[in-house]
C-alpha positions, -999 to +999 in steps of 0.1 A: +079+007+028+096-015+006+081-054-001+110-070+014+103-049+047+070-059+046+072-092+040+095-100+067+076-075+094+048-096+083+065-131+090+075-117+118+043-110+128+033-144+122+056-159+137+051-137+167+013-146+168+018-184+168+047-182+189+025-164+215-006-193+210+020-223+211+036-203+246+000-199+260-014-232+258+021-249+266+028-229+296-012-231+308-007-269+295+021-272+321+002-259+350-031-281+342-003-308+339+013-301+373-024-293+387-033-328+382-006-344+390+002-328+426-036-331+428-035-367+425-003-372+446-023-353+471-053-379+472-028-410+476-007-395+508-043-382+517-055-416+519-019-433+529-025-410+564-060-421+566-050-456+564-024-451+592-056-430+614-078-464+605-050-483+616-045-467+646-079-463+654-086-497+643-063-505+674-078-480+700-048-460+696-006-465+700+019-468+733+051-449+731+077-447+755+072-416+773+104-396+770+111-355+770+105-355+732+068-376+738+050-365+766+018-370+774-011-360+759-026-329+775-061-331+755-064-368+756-089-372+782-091-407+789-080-434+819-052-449+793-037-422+788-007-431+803+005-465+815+033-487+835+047-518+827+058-545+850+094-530+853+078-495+858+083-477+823+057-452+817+042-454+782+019-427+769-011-429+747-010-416+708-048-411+692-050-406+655-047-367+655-016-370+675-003-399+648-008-374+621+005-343+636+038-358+646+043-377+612+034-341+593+062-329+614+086-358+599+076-348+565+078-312+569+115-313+579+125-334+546+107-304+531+085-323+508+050-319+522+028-314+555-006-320+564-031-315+594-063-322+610-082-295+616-116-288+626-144-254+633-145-268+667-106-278+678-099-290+713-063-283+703-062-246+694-030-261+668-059-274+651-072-246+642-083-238+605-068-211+586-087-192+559-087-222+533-092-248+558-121-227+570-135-221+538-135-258+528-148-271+561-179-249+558-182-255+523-181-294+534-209-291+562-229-271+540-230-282+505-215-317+512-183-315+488-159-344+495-127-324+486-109-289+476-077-284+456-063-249+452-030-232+443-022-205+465+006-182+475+022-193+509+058-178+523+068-167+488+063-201+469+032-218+454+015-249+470-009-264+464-037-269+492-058-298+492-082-308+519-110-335+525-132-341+555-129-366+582-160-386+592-168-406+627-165-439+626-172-467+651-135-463+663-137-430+667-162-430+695-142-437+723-127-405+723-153-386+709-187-398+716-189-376+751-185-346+726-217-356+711-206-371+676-219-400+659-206-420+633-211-404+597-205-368+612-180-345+602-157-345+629-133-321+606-107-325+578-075-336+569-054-306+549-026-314+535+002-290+519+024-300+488+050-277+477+050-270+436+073-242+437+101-264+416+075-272+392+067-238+388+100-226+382+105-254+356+076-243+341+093-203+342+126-220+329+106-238+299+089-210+291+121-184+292+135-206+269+108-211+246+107-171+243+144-175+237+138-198+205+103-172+196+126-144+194+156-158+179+134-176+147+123-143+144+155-129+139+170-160+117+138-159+098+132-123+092+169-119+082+169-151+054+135-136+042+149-101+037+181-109+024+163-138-001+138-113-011+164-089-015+184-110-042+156-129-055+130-103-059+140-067-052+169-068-068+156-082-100+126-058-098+147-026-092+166-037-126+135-040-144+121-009-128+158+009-142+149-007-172+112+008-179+126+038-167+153+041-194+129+031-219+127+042-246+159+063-247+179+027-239+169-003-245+194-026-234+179-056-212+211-075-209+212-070-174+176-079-168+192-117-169+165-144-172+147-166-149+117-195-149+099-178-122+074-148-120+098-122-120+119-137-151+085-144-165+073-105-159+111-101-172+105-113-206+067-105-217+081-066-206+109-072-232+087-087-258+062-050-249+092-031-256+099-044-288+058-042-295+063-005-284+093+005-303+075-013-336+040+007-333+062+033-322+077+034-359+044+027-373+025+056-359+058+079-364+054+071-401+016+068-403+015+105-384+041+120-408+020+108-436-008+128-418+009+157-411+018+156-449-021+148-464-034+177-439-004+204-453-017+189-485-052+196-480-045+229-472-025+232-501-053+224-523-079+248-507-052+272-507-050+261-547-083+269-552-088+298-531-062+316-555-069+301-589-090+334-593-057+355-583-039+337-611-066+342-636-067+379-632-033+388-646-036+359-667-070+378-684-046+410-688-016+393-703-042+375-731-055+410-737-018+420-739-008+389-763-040+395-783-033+434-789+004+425-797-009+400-821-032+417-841-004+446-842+028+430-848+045+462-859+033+487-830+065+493-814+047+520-791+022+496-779+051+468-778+068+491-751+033+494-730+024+461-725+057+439-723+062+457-689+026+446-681+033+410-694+067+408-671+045+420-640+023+396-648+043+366-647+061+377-618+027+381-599+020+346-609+055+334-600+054+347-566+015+328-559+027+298-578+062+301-555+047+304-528+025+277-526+051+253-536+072+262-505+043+257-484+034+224-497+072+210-498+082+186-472+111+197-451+128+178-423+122+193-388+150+216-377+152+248-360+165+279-376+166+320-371+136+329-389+119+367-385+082+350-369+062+385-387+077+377-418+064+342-409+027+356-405+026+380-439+039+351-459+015+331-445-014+358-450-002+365-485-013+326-495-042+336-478-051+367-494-077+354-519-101+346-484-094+378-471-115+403-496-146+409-468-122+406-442-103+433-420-069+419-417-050+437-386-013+430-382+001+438-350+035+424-353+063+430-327+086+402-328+112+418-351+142+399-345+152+371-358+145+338-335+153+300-335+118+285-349+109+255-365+101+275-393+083+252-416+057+235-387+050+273-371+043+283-412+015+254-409+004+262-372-002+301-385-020+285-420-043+260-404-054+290-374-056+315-401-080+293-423-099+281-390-106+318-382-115+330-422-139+297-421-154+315-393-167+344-411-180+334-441-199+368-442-165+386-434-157+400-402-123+414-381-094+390-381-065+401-355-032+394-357-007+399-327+026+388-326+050+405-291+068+390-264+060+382-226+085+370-199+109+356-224+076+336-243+071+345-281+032+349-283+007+345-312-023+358-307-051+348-337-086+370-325-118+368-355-149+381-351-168+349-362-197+331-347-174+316-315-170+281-303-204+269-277-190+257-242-194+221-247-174+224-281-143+242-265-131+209-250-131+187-282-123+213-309-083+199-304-094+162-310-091+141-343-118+144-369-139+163-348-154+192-368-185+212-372-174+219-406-198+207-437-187+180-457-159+186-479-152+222-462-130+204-436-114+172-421-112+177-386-071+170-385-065+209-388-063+224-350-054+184-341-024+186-360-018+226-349-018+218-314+009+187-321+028+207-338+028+235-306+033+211-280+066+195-307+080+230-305+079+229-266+049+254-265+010+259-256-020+268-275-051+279-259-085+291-272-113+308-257-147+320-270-180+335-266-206+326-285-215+352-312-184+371-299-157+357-317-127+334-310-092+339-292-064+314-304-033+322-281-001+301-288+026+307-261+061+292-273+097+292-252+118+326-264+149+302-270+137+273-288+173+261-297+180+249-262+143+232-263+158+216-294 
């Protein structure tokens, strides 16, 4: 997943997460809110009606005129009750319970609220309590709680419910001391009802609209993050990320542009690294030719010595030769013998002395159609002087001409040659194998030495490492082999037993010039 993705998935996240907090506690802040509020408008019309049932009371009740709509009271059960004035109007008698019932019946029709008494032992069966009336008026009698405030569910809407009990007082007796009340007792509760659907759907409005605004920051947001991120950052990284890429084949940074934050920062110390690069780079190209150049050298001169002795044979006979001639200027006979001994001679030591100067000379690299056996007995024949207790085997089967890099597979087959001779300074069975697998050219080198131990097989490729005697070897022989293999495009592999000998197996491509 890409960083800009991430980053805005994770802002979006964020956002989400405190989005969702803030639209908790605002929408549960809004219900405490309304809670108290309808709570506390429900204690002042609780008390208003008690005031008006004091008052009332307080006055041993109130005279309407009796009409169809204000009839008598069938559970008032008292003389005054109903009464007559002088001109003979009948007026009927309206306790506190009545007072409240018929002004909760005002109030209900404006729709705004209602309220009740009730009580667990009604006269009226309309005063009946229903499940939270009950519930509060037993909770009242038993535990002595002066109130209860709920929110409940009524006729599809939400109310809120609150309720507190009604005690006896001195006024109250008249109409219900016979029933055994005293003053302090509960005689039951006023309940009244409050409507908060419309704050509740304010509350669902608010909070529709404050997902509205969650989800659309998260969309304005996670698009100005992406596409900033996308010019800002990705952008400019996918250029430099091109650029490393291209490195070192190209190094052109002008389209990196600049900058003076991280990325143009990153920008530049990358382009100072390159140049750092392509300088060591340089360095270490040189520094390795030179290597390359002091090992072939080093050979060279072990190679020098190795054959002094070959040139000093014929050079014995041709002093032998010179001397005889001397001593007999006039022989023509003997003149005849040894000039064709003398010419041998010096060809003999033309050919060593040839020879090693073609190995030693420096050459540029380049591929060319070479005959690889020839490669190998030229190689063997500069070798010859390490060979006398040594079985030599050619088996050579690469007989046509391919497209080498003739003069670094000439040191590759020098350095494994001398590596394998070193191995058996007592002398021994040196193999030779040249033939062709799948398309591959291989080079197999097989002595008959002492073999490599287990722990040596691993580091016998590294620089300077060698088990080798001072001044018998620097360690940069197989090193510099197995650079020069894996320069040509190929492999070399070794394995060994211990007292068994040694396998060198160089495995290079069949057509080297489209490797080149």
């Amino acid at each position: 997943m890409h960083i800009r993705m991430k980053l805005s998935l994770t802002v979006g996240l964020v956002i989400v997460v405190s989005y969702g907090i803030t639209f908790y506690r605002t929408s549960a802040f809004q219900q405490e809110f309304v809670f108290t509020q309808v709570a506390q408008q429900a204690r002042m019309l609780h008390q208003q009606v008690l005031m008006t049932r004091k008052w009332v009371s307080d006055h041993q009740g109130l005279f309407v005129l009796k009409t169809s709509e204000s009839p008598v009271n069938p559970f008032l059960d008292t003389p005054d009750a109903e009464i007559f004035d002088r001109e003979g109007h009948a007026y009927v008698k309206r306790n506190p319970a009545m007072v409240t019932r018929e002004l909760s019946l005002y109030s209900r029709e404006q729709g705004l609220f209602h309220y009740r008494v009730t009580t667990l032992k009604p006269i009226n069966p309309a005063n009946a309590p229903d499940a939270f009336e009950r519930q509060a008026l037993l909770f009242f009698e038993e535990e002595g709680g002066d109130e209860m405030v709920k929110i409940l569910q009524e006729d599809g809407q939400q109310v809120l419910r609150y309720i507190s009990p009604l005690h006896v007082e001195e006024s109250c007796l008249e109409c219900h001391a016979k029933q055994g009340y005293k003053v302090g007792d509960i005689r039951g509760a006023l309940s009244t009802t409050i409507s908060v659907e419309w704050a509740f759907a304010d509350i669902r409005a608010n909070n529709r609209m404050l997902l509205g605004i969650c989800l659309l920051t998260i969309v304005v947001v996670g698009v100005v993050i992406f596409l900033l991120l996308d010019m800002v950052v990705v952008r400019r990284l996918g250029r430099l990320s091109q650029a490393v890429e291209r490195f070192p084949e190209s190094d052109d940074f002008e389209n990196l542009g600049r900058g003076d934050d991280e990325v143009g920062r990153l920008t530049e110390k990358f382009q100072e690294l390159a140049q750092r690069l392509k300088k060591s780079q340089l360095e270490l190209d040189k520094t390795r030719a030179h290597i390359y150049q002091s090992e072939k050298l080093a050979a060279l001169g072990r190679l020098a010595a190795g054959v002094a002795h070959e040139i000093n044979n014929p050079l014995g006979g041709m002093m032998n030769c010179v001397k005889g001639m001397g001593e007999s200027p006039g022989d023509a006979d003997m003149a005849r013998r040894y000039l064709p001994l003398l010419e041998k001679g010096l060809r003999r030591i033309g050919n060593i002395v040839s020879r090693l100067l073609k190995f030693g000379r420096r050459e540029a690299v380049q591929y060319g159609k070479a005959s690889v056996d020839e490669l190998v007995r030229e190689c063997f024949l500069l070798l010859e002087y390490g060979l006398k207790d040594i079985d030599l085997q050619l088996d050579l089967h690469l007989g046509q001409p391919r497209l080498v890099d003739g003069e670094a597979l000439q040191q590759v087959i020098v350095n494994v040659g001398l590596n394998a001779i070193q191995a058996m300074p007592d002398g021994g069975v040196l193999q030779v194998r040249t033939f062709e697998e799948e398309g591959r050219m291989i080079l197999e080198f097989e002595d008959s030495g002492a073999g490599i131990p287990e722990e040596q097989l691993e580091k016998i490729f590294d620089p300077f490492f060698t088990t080798k005697e001072v001044g018998q070897g620097s360690g940069l022989g197989l090193s510099i082999t197995y650079t020069l293999v894996a320069r040509m495009n190929g492999v070399i592999e070794v394995t060994s037993q211990p007292g068994s000998g040694s396998c060198f197996r160089i495995v290079l491509p069949g057509h080297q010039a489209d490797e080149a």
